[in-house]
C-alpha positions in Angstrom: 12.6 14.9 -13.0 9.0 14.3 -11.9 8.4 11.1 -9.6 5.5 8.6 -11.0 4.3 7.0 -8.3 1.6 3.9 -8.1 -0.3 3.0 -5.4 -1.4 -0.7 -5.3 -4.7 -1.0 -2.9 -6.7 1.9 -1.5 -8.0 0.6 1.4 -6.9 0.3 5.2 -3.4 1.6 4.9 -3.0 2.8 1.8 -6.3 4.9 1.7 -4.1 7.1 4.3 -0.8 6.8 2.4 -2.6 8.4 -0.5 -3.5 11.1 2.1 0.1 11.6 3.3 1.4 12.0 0.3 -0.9 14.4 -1.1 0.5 16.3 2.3 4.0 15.7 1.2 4.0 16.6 -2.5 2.4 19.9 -0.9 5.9 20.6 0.6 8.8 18.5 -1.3 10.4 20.0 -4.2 9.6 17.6 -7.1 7.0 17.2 -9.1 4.3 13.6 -8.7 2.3 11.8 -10.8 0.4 9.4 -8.7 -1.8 6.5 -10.0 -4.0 4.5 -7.8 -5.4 1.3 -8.5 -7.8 -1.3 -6.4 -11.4 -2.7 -7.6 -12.5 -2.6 -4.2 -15.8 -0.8 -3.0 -16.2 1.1 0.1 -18.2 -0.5 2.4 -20.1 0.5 5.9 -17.5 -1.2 7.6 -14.4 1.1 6.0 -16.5 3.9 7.5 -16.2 2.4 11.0 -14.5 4.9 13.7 -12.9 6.3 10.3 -11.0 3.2 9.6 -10.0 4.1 6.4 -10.1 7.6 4.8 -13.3 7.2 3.1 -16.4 9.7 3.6 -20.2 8.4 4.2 -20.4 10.4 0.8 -18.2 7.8 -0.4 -20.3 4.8 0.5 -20.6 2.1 -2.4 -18.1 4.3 -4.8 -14.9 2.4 -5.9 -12.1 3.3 -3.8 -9.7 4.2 -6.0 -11.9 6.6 -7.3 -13.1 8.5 -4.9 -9.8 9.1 -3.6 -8.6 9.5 -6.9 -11.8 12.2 -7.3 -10.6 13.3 -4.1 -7.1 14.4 -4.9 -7.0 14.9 -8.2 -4.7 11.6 -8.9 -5.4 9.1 -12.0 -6.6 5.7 -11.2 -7.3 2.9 -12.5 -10.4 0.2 -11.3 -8.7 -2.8 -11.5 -6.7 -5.7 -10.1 -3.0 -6.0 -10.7 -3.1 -9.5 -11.8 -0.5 -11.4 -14.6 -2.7 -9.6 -17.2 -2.5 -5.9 -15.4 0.9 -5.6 -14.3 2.3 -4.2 -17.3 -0.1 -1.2 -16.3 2.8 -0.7 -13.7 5.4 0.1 -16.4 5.8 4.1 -16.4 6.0 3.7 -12.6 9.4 3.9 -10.9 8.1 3.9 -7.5 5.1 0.8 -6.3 3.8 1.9 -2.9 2.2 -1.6 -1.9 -1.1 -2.0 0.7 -2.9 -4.8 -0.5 -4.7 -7.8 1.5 -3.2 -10.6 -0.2 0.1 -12.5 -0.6 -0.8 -13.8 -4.1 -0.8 -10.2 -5.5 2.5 -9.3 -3.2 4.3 -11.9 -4.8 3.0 -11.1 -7.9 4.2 -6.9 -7.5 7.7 -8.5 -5.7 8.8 -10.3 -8.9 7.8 -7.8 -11.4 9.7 -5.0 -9.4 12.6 -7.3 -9.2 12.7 -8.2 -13.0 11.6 -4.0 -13.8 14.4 -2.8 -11.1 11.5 -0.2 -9.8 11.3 0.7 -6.4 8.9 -1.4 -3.9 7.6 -0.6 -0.6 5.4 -2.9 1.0 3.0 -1.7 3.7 1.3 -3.6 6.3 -0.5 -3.9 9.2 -3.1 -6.0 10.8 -4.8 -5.1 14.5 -2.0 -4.2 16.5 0.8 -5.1 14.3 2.5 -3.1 11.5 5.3 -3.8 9.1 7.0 -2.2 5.9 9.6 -4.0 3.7 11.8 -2.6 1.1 12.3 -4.8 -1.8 16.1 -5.9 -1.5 17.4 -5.5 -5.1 20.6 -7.5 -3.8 18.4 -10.1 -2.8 16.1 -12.5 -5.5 13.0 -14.4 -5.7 14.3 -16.8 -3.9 14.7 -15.5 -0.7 11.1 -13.3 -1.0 9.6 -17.0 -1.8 11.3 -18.5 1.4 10.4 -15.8 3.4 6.8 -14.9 3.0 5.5 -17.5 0.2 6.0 -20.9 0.7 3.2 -21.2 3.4 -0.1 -22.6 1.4 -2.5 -21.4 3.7 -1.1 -18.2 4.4 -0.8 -17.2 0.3 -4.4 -18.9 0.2 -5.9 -16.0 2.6 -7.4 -13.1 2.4 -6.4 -10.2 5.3 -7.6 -7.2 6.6 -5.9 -4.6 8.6 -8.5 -4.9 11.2 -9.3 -8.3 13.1 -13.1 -9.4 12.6 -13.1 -9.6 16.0 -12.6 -6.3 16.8 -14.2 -4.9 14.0 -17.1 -6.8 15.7 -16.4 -5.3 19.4 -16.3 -2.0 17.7 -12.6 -2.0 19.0 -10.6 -0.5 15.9 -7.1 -0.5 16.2 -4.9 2.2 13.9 -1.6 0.5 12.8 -2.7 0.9 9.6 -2.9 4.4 9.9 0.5 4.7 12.2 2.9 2.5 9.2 0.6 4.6 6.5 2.1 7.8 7.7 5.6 6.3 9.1 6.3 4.5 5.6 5.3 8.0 3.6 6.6 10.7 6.0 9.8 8.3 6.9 11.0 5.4 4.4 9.5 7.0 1.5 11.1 10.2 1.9 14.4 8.9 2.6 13.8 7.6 -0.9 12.8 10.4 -2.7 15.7 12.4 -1.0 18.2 10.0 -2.0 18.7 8.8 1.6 19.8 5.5 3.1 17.6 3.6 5.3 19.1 2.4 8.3 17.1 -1.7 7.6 14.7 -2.2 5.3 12.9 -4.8 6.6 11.0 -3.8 9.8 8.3 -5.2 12.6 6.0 -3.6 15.4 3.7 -4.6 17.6 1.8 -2.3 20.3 
């Protein structure tokens, strides 16, 4: 049975997922269809010590479509908002990177309600993360967890600190849980595998 897969975000980490599993479908057995979606730009600073896998050729194209152009994946220039997320419905598997915990929540509770598949990537600086929605788990709990903060759902991340954007210091955990949660908890998936924890937490 062919695997539809949508990627939420394009940009720091998941620019890279997108590139990992274009390596993986090269070798696993079953058949993808990937969609990506993100309204996003790239910008000079994406281009930075190739901080995300843009080209300078790519400069001021949406994301999602160059890497859509890129490797021959649909995609989609939008948001994933109340009045997108049905978009999501021939997907079983929602590979998450996205910058803000208003649109997690958002992807969380749909893919609870839809019983789909949810890995959420992260990574900001030094530190990287990747969660496995819990289908024996609710709302609730996800609420508790990562959304009852104000300020935190009220920000907007990046997978690089300003700072070290600024300092021209770029760090690569985005790139490190792009190709861990692809080549590792995403494969265990699509082998039928059990992970081992699916919540998880680094920092180098």
């Amino acid at each position: 049975m062919m695997k539809k897969i949508a990627f939420i975000g394009c940009g720091g980490i998941n620019s890279w997922a997108i590139k990992n599993i274009n390596e993986l479908s090269k070798t696993f057995e079953k058949e993808m269809m990937i969609k990506l979606f993100d309204d996003d730009i790239v910008e000079e600073k994406n281009l930075q010590r190739a901080n995300q896998n843009f080209e300078p050729e790519d400069l001021m194209k949406q994301k999602a479509e160059a890497l859509g152009d890129r490797y021959n994946y649909l995609y989609e220039v939008c948001l994933i908002t109340e009045e997108t997320v049905h978009k999501l419905e021939p997907y079983d598997y929602i590979i998450l990177g996205v910058d803000n915990n208003k649109t997690r929540k958002l992807v969380y509770n749909y893919c609870l309600n839809k019983n789909k598949y949810l890995l959420d990537l992260r990574a900001q600086g030094t530190q990287m993360a990747y969660y496995v929605l819990d289908h024996k788990k609710d709302i609730k709990y996800y609420n508790e967890k990562f959304f009852s903060n104000e300020n935190v759902m009220d920000r907007k991340g990046s997978c690089q600190l300003a700072s070290d954007i600024a300092d021209d210091h770029i760090e690569n955990a985005n790139k490190i849980i792009a190709f861990f949660g692809i080549n590792g908890i995403f494969l265990k998936e699509l082998r039928g595998d059990k992970l081992s924890v699916n919540e998880w937490q680094f920092v180098y």
